[in-house]
Backbone and ligand atoms as CSV (ligand in chain L), in Angstrom:
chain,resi,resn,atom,element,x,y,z
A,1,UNK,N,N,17.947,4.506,12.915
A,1,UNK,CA,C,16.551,4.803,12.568
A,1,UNK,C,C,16.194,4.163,11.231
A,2,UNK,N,N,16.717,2.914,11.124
A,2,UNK,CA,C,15.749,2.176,9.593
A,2,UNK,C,C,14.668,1.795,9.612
A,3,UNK,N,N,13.529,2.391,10.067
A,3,UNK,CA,C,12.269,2.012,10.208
A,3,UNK,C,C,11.728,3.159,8.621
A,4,UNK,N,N,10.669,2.714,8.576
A,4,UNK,CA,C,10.163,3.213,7.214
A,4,UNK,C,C,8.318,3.450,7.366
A,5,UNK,N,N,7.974,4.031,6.411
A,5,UNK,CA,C,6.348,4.096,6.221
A,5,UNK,C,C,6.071,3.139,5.180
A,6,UNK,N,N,5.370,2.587,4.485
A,6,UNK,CA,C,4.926,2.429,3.242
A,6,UNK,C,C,3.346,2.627,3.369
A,7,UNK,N,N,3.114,4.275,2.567
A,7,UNK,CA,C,1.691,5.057,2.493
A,7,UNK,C,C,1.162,4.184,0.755
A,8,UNK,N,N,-0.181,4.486,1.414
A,8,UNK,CA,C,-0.758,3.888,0.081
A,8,UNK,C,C,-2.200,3.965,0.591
A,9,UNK,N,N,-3.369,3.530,-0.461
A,9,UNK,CA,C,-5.050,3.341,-0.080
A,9,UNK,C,C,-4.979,1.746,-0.129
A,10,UNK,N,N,-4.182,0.858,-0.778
A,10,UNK,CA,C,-4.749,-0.838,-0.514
A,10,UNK,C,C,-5.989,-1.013,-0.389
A,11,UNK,N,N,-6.577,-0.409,-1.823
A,11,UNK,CA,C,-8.122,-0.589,-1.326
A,11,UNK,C,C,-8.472,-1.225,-2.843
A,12,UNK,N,N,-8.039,-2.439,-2.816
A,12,UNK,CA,C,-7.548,-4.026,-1.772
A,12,UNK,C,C,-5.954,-3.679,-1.749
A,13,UNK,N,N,-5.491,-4.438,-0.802
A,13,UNK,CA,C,-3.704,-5.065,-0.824
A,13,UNK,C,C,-3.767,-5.700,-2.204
A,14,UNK,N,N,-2.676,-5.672,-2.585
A,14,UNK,CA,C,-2.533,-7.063,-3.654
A,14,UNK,C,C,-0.926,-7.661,-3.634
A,15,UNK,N,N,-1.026,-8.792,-4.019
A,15,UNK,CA,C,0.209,-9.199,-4.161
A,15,UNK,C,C,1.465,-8.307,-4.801
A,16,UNK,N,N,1.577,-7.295,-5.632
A,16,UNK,CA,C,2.804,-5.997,-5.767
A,16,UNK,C,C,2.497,-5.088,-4.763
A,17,UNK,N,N,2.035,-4.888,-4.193
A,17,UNK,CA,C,1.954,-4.272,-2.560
A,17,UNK,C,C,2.847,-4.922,-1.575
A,18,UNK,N,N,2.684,-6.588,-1.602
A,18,UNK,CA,C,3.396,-7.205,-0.654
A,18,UNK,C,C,4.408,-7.418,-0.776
A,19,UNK,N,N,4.880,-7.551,-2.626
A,19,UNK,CA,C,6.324,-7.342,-3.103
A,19,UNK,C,C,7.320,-6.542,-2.757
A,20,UNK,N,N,6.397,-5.113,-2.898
A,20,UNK,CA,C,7.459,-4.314,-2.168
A,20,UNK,C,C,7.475,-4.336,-0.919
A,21,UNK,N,N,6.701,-4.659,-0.103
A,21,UNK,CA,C,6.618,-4.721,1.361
A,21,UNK,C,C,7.793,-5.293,1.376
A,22,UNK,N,N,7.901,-6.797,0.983
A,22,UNK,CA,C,8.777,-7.622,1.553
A,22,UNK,C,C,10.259,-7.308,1.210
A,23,UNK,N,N,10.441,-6.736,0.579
A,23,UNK,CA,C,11.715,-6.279,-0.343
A,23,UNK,C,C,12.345,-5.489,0.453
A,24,UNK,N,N,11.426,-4.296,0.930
A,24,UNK,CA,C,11.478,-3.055,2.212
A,24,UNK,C,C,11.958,-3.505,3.042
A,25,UNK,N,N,11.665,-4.640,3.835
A,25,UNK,CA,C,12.049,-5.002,4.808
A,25,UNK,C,C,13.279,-5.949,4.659
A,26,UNK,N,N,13.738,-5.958,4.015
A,26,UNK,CA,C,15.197,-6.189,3.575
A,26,UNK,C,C,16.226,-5.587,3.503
A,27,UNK,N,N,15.587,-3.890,3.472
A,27,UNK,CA,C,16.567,-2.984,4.431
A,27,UNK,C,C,16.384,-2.354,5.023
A,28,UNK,N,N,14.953,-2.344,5.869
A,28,UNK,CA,C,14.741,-1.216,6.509
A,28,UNK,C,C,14.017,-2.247,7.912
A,29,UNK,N,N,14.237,-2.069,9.128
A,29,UNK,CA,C,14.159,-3.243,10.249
A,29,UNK,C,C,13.307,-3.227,10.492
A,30,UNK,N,N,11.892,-2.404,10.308
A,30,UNK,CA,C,10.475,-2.126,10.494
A,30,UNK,C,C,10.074,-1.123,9.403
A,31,UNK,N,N,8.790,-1.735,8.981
A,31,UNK,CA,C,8.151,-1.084,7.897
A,31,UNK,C,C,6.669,-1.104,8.051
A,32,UNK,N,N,6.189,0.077,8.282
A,32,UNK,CA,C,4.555,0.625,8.849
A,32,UNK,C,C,4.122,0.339,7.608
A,33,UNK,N,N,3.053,-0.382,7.043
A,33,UNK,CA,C,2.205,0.114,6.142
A,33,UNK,C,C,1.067,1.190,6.594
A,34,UNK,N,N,1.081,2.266,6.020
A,34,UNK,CA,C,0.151,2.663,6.244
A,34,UNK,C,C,-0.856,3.542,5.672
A,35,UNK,N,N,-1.992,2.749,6.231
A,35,UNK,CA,C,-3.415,3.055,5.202
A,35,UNK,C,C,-3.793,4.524,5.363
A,36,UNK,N,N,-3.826,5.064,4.073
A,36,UNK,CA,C,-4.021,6.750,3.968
A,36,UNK,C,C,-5.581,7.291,3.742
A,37,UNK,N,N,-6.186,7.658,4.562
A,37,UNK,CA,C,-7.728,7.966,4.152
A,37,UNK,C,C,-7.639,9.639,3.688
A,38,UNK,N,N,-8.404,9.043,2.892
A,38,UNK,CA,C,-7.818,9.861,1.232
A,38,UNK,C,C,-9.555,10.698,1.251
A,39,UNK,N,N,-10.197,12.037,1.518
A,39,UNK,CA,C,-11.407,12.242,1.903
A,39,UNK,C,C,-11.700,12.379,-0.034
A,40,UNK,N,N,-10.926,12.382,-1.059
A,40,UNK,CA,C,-11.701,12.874,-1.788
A,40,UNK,C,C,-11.854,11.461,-2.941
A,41,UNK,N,N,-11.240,9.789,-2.334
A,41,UNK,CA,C,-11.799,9.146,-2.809
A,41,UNK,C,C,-12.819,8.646,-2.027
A,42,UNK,N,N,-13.555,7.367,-2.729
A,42,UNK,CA,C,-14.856,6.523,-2.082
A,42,UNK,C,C,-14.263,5.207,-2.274
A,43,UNK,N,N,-13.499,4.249,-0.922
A,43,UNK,CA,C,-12.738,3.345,-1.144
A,43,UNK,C,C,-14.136,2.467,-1.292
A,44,UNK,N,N,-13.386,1.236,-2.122
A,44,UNK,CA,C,-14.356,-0.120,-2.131
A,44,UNK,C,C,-14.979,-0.727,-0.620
A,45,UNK,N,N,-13.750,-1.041,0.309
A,45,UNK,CA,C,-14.018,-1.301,1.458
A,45,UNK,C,C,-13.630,-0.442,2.529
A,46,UNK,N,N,-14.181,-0.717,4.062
A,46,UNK,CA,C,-14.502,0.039,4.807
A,46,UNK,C,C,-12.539,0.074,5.496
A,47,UNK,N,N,-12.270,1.370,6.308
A,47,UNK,CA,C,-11.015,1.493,7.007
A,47,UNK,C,C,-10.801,0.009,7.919
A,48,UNK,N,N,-12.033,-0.584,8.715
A,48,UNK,CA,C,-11.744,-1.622,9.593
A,48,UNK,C,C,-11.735,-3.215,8.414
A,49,UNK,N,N,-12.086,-3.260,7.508
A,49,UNK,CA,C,-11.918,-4.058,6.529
A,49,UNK,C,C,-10.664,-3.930,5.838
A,50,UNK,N,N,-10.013,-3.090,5.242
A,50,UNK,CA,C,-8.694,-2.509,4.744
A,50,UNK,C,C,-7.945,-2.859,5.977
A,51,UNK,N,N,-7.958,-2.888,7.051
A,51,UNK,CA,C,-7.046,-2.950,8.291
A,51,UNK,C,C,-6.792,-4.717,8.836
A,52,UNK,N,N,-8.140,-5.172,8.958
A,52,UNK,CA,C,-7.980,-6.459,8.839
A,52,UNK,C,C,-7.184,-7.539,8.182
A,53,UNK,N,N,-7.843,-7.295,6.443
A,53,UNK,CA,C,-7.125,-7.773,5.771
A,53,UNK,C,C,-5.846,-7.709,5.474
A,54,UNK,N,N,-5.397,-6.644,5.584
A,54,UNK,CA,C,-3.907,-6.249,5.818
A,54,UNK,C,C,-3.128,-6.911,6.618
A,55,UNK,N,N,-3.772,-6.753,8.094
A,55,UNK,CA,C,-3.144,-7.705,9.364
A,55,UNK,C,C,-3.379,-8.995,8.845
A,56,UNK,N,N,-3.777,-9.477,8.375
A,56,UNK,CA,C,-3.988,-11.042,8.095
A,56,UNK,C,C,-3.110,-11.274,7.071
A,57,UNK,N,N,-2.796,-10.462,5.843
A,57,UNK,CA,C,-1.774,-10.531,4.603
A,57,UNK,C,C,-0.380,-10.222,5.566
A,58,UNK,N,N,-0.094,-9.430,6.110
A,58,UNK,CA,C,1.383,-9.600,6.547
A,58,UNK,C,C,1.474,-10.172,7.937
A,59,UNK,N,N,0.743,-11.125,8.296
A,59,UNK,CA,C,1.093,-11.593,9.624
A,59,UNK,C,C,2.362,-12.870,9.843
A,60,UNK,N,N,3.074,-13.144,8.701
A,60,UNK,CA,C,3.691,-13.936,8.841
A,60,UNK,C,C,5.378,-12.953,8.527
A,61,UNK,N,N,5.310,-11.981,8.534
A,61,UNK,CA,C,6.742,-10.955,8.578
A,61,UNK,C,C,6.183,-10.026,9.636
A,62,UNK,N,N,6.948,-10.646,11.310
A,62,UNK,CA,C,7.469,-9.934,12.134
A,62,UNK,C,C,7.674,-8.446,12.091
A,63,UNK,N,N,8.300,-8.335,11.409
A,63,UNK,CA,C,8.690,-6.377,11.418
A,63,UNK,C,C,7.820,-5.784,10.650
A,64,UNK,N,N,7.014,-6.080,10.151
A,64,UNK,CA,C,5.948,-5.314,9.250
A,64,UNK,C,C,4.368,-5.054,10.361
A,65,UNK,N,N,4.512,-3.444,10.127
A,65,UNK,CA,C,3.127,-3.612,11.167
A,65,UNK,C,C,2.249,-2.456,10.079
A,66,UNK,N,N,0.814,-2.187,10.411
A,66,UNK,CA,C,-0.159,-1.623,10.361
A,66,UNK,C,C,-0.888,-0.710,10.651
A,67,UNK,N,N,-0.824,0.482,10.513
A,67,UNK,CA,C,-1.750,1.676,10.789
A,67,UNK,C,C,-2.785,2.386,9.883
A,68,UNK,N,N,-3.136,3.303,10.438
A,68,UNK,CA,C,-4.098,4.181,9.412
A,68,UNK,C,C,-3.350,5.533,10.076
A,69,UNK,N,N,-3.823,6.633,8.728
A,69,UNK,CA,C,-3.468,7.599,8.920
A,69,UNK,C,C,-4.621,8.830,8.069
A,70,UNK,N,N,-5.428,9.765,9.178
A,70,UNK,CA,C,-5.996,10.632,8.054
A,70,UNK,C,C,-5.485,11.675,7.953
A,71,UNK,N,N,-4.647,12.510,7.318
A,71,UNK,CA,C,-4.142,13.033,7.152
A,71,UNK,C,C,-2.969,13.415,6.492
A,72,UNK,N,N,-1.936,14.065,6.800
A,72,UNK,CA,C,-0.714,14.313,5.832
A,72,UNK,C,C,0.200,13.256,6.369
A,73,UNK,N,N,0.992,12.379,4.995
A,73,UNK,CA,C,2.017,11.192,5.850
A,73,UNK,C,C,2.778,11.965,6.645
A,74,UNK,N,N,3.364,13.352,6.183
A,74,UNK,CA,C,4.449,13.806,7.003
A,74,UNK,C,C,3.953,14.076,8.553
A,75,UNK,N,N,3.178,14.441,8.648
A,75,UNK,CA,C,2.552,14.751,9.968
A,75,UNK,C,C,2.688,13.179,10.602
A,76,UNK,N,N,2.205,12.238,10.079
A,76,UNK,CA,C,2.406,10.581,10.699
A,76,UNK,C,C,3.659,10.348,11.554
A,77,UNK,N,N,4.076,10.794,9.920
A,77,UNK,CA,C,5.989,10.425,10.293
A,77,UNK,C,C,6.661,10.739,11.065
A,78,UNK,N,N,6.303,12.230,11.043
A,78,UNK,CA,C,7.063,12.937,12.033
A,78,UNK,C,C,6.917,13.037,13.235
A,79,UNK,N,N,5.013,12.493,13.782
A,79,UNK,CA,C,5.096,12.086,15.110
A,79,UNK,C,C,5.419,11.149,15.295
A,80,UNK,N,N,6.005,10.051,14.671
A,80,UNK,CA,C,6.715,8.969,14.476
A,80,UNK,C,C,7.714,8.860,14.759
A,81,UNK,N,N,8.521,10.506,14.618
A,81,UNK,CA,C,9.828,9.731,14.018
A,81,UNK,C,C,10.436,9.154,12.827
A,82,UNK,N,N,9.830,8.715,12.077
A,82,UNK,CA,C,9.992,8.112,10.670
A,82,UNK,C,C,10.463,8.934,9.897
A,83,UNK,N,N,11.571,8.941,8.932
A,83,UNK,CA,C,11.786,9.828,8.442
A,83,UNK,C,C,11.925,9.472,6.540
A,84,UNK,N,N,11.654,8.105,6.482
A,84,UNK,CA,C,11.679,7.498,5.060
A,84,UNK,C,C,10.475,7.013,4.468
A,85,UNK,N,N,10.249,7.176,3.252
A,85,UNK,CA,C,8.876,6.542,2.843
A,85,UNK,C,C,8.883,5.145,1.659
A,86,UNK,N,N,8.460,4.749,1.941
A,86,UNK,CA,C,9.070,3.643,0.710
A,86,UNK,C,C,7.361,3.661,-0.220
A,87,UNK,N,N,7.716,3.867,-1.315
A,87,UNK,CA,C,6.361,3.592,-2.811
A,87,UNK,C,C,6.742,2.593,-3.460
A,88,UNK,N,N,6.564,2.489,-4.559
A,88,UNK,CA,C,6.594,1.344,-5.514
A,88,UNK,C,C,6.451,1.944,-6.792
A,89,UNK,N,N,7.151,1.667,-7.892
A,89,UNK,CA,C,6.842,1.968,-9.458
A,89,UNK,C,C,6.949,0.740,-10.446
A,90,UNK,N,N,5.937,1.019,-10.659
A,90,UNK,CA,C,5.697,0.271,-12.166
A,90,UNK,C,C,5.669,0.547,-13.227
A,91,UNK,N,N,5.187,1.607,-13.936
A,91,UNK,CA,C,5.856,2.188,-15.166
A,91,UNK,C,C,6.023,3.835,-15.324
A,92,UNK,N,N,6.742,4.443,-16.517
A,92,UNK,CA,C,7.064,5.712,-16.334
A,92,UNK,C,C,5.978,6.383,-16.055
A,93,UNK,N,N,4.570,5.793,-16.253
A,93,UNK,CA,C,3.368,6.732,-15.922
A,93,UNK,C,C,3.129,7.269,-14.340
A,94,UNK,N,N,3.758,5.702,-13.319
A,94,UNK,CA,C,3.889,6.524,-12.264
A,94,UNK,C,C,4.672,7.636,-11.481
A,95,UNK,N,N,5.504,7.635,-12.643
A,95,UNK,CA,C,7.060,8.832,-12.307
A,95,UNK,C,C,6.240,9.949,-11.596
A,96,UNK,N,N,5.575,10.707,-12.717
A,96,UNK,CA,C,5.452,12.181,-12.296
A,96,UNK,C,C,4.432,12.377,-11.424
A,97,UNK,N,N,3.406,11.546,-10.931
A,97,UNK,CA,C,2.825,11.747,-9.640
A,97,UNK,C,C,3.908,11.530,-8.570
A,98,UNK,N,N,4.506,10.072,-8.601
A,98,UNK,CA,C,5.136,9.952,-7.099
A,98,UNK,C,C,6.420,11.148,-7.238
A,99,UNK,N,N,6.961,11.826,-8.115
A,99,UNK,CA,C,7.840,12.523,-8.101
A,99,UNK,C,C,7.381,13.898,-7.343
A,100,UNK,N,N,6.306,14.101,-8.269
A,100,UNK,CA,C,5.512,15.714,-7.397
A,100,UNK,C,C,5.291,15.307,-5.760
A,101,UNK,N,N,4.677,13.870,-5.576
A,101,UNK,CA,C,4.426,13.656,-4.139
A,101,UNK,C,C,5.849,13.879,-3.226
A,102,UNK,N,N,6.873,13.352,-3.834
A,102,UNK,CA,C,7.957,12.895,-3.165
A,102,UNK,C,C,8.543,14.201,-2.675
A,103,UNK,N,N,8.605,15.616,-3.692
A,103,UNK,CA,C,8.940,16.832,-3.623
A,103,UNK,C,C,8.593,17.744,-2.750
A,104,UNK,N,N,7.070,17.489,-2.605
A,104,UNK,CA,C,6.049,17.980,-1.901
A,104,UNK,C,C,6.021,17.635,-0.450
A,105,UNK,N,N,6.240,16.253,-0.089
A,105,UNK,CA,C,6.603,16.021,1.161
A,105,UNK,C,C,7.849,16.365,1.837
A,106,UNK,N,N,8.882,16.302,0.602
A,106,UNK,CA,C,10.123,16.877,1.715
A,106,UNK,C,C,9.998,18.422,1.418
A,107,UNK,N,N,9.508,19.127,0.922
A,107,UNK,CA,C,9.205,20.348,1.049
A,107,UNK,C,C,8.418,20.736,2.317
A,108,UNK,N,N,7.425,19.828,2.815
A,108,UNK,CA,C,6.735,20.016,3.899
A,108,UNK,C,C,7.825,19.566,5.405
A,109,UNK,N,N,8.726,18.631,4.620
A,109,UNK,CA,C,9.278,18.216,6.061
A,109,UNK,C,C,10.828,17.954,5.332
A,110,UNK,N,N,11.590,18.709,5.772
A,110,UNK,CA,C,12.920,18.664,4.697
A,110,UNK,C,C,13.536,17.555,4.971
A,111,UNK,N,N,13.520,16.799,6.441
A,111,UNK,CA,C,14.154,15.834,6.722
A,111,UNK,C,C,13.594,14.221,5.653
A,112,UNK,N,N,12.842,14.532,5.391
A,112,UNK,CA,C,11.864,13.570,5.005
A,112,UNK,C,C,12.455,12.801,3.805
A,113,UNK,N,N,12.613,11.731,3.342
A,113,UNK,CA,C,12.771,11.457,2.009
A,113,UNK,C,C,12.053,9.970,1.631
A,114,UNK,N,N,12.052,9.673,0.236
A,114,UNK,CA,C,11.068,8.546,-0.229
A,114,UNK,C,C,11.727,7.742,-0.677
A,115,UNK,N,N,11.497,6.408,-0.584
A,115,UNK,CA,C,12.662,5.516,-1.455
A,115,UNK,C,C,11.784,4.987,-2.422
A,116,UNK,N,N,12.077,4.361,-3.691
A,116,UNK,CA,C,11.363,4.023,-4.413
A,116,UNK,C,C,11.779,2.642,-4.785
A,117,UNK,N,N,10.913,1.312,-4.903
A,117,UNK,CA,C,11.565,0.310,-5.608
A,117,UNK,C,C,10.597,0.175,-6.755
A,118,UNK,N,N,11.359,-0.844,-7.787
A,118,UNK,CA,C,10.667,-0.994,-9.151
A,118,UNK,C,C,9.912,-2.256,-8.340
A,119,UNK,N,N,8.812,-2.266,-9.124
A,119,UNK,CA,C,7.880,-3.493,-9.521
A,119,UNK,C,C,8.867,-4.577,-9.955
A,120,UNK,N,N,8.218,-5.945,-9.377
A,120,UNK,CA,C,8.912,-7.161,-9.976
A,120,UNK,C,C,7.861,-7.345,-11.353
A,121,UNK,N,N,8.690,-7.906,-12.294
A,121,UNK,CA,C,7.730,-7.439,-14.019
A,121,UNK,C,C,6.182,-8.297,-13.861
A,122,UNK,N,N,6.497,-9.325,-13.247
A,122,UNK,CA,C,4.986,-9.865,-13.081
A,122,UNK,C,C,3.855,-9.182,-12.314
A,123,UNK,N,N,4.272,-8.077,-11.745
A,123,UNK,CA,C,3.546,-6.865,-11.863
A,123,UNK,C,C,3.078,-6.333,-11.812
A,124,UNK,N,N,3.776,-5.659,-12.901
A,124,UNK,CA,C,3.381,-4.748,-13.595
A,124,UNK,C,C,2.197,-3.847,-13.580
A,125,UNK,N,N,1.618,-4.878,-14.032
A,125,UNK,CA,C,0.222,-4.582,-14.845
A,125,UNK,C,C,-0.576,-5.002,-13.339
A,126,UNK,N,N,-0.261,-4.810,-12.359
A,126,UNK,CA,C,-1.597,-4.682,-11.459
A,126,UNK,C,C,-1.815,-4.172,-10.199
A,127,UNK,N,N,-2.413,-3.375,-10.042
A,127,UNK,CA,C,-3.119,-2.536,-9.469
A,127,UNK,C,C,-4.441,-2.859,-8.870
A,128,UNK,N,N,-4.848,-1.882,-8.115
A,128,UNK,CA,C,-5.849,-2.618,-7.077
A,128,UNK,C,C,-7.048,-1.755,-8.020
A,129,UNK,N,N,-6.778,-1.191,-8.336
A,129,UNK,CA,C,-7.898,-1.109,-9.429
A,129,UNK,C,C,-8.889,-1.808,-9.901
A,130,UNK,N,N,-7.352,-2.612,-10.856
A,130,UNK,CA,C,-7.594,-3.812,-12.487
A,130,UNK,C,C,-8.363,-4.691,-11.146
A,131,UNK,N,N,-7.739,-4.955,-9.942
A,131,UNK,CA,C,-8.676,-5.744,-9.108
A,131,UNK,C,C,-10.075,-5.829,-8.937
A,132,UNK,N,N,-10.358,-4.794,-8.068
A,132,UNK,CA,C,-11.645,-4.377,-7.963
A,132,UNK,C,C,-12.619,-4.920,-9.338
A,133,UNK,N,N,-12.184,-4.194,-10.567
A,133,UNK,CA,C,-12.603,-4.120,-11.654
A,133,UNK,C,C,-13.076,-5.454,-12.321
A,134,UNK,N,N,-11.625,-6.306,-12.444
A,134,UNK,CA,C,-11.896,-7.737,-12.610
A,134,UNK,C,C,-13.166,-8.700,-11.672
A,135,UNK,N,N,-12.572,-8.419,-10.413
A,135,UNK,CA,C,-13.583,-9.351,-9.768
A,135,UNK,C,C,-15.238,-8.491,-9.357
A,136,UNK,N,N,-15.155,-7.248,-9.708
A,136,UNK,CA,C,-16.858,-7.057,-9.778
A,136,UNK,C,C,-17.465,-7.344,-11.233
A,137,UNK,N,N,-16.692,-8.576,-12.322
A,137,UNK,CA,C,-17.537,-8.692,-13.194
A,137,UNK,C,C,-17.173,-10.277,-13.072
A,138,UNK,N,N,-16.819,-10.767,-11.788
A,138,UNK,CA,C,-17.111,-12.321,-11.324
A,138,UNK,C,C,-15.757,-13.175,-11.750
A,139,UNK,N,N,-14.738,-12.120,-12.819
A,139,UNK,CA,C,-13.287,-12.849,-12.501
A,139,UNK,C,C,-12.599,-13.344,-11.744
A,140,UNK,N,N,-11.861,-14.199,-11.866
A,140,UNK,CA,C,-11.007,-14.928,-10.719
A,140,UNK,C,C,-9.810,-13.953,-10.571
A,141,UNK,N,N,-9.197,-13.436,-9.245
A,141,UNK,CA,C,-8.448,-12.865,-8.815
A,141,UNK,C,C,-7.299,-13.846,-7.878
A,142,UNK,N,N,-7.302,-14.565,-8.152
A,142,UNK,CA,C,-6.556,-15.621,-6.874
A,142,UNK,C,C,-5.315,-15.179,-7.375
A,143,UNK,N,N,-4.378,-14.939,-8.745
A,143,UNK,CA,C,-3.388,-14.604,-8.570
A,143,UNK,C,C,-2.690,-13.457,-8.145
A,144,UNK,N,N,-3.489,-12.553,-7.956
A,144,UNK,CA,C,-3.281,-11.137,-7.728
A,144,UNK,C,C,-3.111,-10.754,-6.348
A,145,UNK,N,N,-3.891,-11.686,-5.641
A,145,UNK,CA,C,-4.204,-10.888,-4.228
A,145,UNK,C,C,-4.054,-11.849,-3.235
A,146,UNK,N,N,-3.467,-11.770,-2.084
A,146,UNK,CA,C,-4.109,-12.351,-1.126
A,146,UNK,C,C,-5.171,-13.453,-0.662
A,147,UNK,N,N,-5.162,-14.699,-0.040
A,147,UNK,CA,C,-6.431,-15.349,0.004
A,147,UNK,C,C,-7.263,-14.625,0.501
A,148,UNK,N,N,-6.693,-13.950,2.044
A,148,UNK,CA,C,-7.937,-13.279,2.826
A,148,UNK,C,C,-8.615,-12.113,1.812
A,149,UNK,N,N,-8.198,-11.181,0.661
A,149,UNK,CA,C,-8.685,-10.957,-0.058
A,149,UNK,C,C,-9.228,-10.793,-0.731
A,150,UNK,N,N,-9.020,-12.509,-1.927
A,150,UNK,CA,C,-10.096,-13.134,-2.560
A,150,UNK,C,C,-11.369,-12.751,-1.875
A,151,UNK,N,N,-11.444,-13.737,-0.598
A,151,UNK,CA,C,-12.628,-13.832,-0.022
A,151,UNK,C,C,-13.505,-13.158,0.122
A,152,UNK,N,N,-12.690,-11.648,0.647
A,152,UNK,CA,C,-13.509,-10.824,0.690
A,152,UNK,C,C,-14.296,-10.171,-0.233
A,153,UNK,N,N,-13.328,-10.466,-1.736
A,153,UNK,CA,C,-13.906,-9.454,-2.455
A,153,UNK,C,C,-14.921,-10.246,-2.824
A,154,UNK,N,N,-14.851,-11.701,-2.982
A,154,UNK,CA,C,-15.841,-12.383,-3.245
A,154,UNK,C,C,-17.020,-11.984,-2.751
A,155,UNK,N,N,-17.371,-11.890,-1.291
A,155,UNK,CA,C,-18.658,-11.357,-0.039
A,155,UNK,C,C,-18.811,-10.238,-0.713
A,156,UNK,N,N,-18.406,-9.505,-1.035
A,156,UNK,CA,C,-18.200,-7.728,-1.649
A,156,UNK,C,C,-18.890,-7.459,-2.279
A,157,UNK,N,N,-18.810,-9.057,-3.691
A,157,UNK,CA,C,-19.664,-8.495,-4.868
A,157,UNK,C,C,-20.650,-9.558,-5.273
A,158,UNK,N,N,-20.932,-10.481,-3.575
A,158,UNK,CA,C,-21.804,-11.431,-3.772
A,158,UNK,C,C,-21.357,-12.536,-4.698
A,159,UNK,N,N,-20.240,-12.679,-5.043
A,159,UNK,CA,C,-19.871,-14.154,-5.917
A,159,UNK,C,C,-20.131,-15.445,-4.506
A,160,UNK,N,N,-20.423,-16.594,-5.240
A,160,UNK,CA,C,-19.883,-17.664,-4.005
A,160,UNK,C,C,-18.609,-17.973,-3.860
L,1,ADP,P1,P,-1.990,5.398,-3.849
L,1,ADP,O1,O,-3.444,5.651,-4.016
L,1,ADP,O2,O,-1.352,6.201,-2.762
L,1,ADP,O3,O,-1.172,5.403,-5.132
L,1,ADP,P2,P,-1.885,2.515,-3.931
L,1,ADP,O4,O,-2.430,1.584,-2.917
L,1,ADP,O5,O,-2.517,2.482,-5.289
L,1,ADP,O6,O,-1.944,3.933,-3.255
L,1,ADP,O7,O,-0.336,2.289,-4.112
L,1,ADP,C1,C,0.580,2.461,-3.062
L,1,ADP,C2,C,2.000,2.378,-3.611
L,1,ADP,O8,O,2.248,1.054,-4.095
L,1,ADP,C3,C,2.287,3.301,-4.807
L,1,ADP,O9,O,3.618,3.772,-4.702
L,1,ADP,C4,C,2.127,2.398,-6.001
L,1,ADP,O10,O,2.890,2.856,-7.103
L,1,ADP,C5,C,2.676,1.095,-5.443
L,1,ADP,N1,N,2.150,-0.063,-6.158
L,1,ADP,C6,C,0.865,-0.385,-6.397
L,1,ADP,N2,N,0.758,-1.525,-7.122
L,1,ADP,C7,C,2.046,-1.926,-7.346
L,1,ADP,C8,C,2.638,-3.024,-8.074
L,1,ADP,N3,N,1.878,-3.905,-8.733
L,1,ADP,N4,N,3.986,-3.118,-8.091
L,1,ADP,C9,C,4.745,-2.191,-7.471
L,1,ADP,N5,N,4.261,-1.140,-6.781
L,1,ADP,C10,C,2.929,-1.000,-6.727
């Protein structure tokens, strides 16, 4: 059973999203990303936009596939089957959220556990946030993200 989740909002993907993706799948033989609709944020783009772009960013790694999920990951997983979660950290600031998350889920599902990899240092520093953020004031994002990405965010915020 080395199949895995990787939960997250990717609202955008960015290139340390795909880092760890690809890393994941270096030990785990299938790895779900999957998109978490989260009711108490207001994502940038729509679930069928987040889904797209996604399929288009990992279409060239075979074992990596795509879902959505509204609800609790464990509930996903467990009609899944899945019993591992893979996150990502980048600095000690993300410790104590993904730690409470990580606790919280195998508390809900004891079988359950999370793997964590570090950020590669180039990084670091980005988040789909700093994304968003950067390119709704007409910055160039090409290193951060995805082409199919770019593009979009470009249409997004009306840049040419
Ligand atoms: P969430 O809203 O659930 O935190 P995100 O899409 O922001 O969803 O992140 C999903 C996971 O990917 C989290 O574990 C986050 O720490 C990790 N992650 C995000 N950006 C990076 C990055 N640049 N390097 C490594 N991990 C990252």
């Amino acid at each position: 059973m080395d199949v895995a989740i990787y939960p997250g909002s990717f609202d955008p993907i960015t290139n340390g999203h795909l880092n760890i993706l690809e890393r994941a799948l270096d030990i785990f033989s299938e790895v779900t990303l999957l998109v978490a609709i989260n009711p108490s944020k207001k994502p940038l783009f729509t679930l069928e936009e987040s889904m797209e772009m996604i399929s288009e960013a990992i279409s060239s790694w075979p074992q990596a596939r795509v879902d959505y999920h509204d609800g609790l990951t464990v509930d996903y997983a467990r009609e899944h089957g899945i019993r591992t979660a893979v996150r990502g950290l980048r600095a000690v600031t993300d410790f104590e959220h993904e730690f409470a998350m990580a606790l919280t889920n195998r508390s809900l599902w004891p079988e359950f556990d999370t793997v964590f990899l570090m950020t590669k240092a180039e990084y670091m520093y980005l988040s789909s946030s700093v994304v968003r953020q950067v390119s709704q004031m007409g910055g160039q994002v090409d290193q951060f993200v995805p082409k199919c990405v770019e593009r979009r965010l470009r249409q997004k915020f009306g840049h040419a």
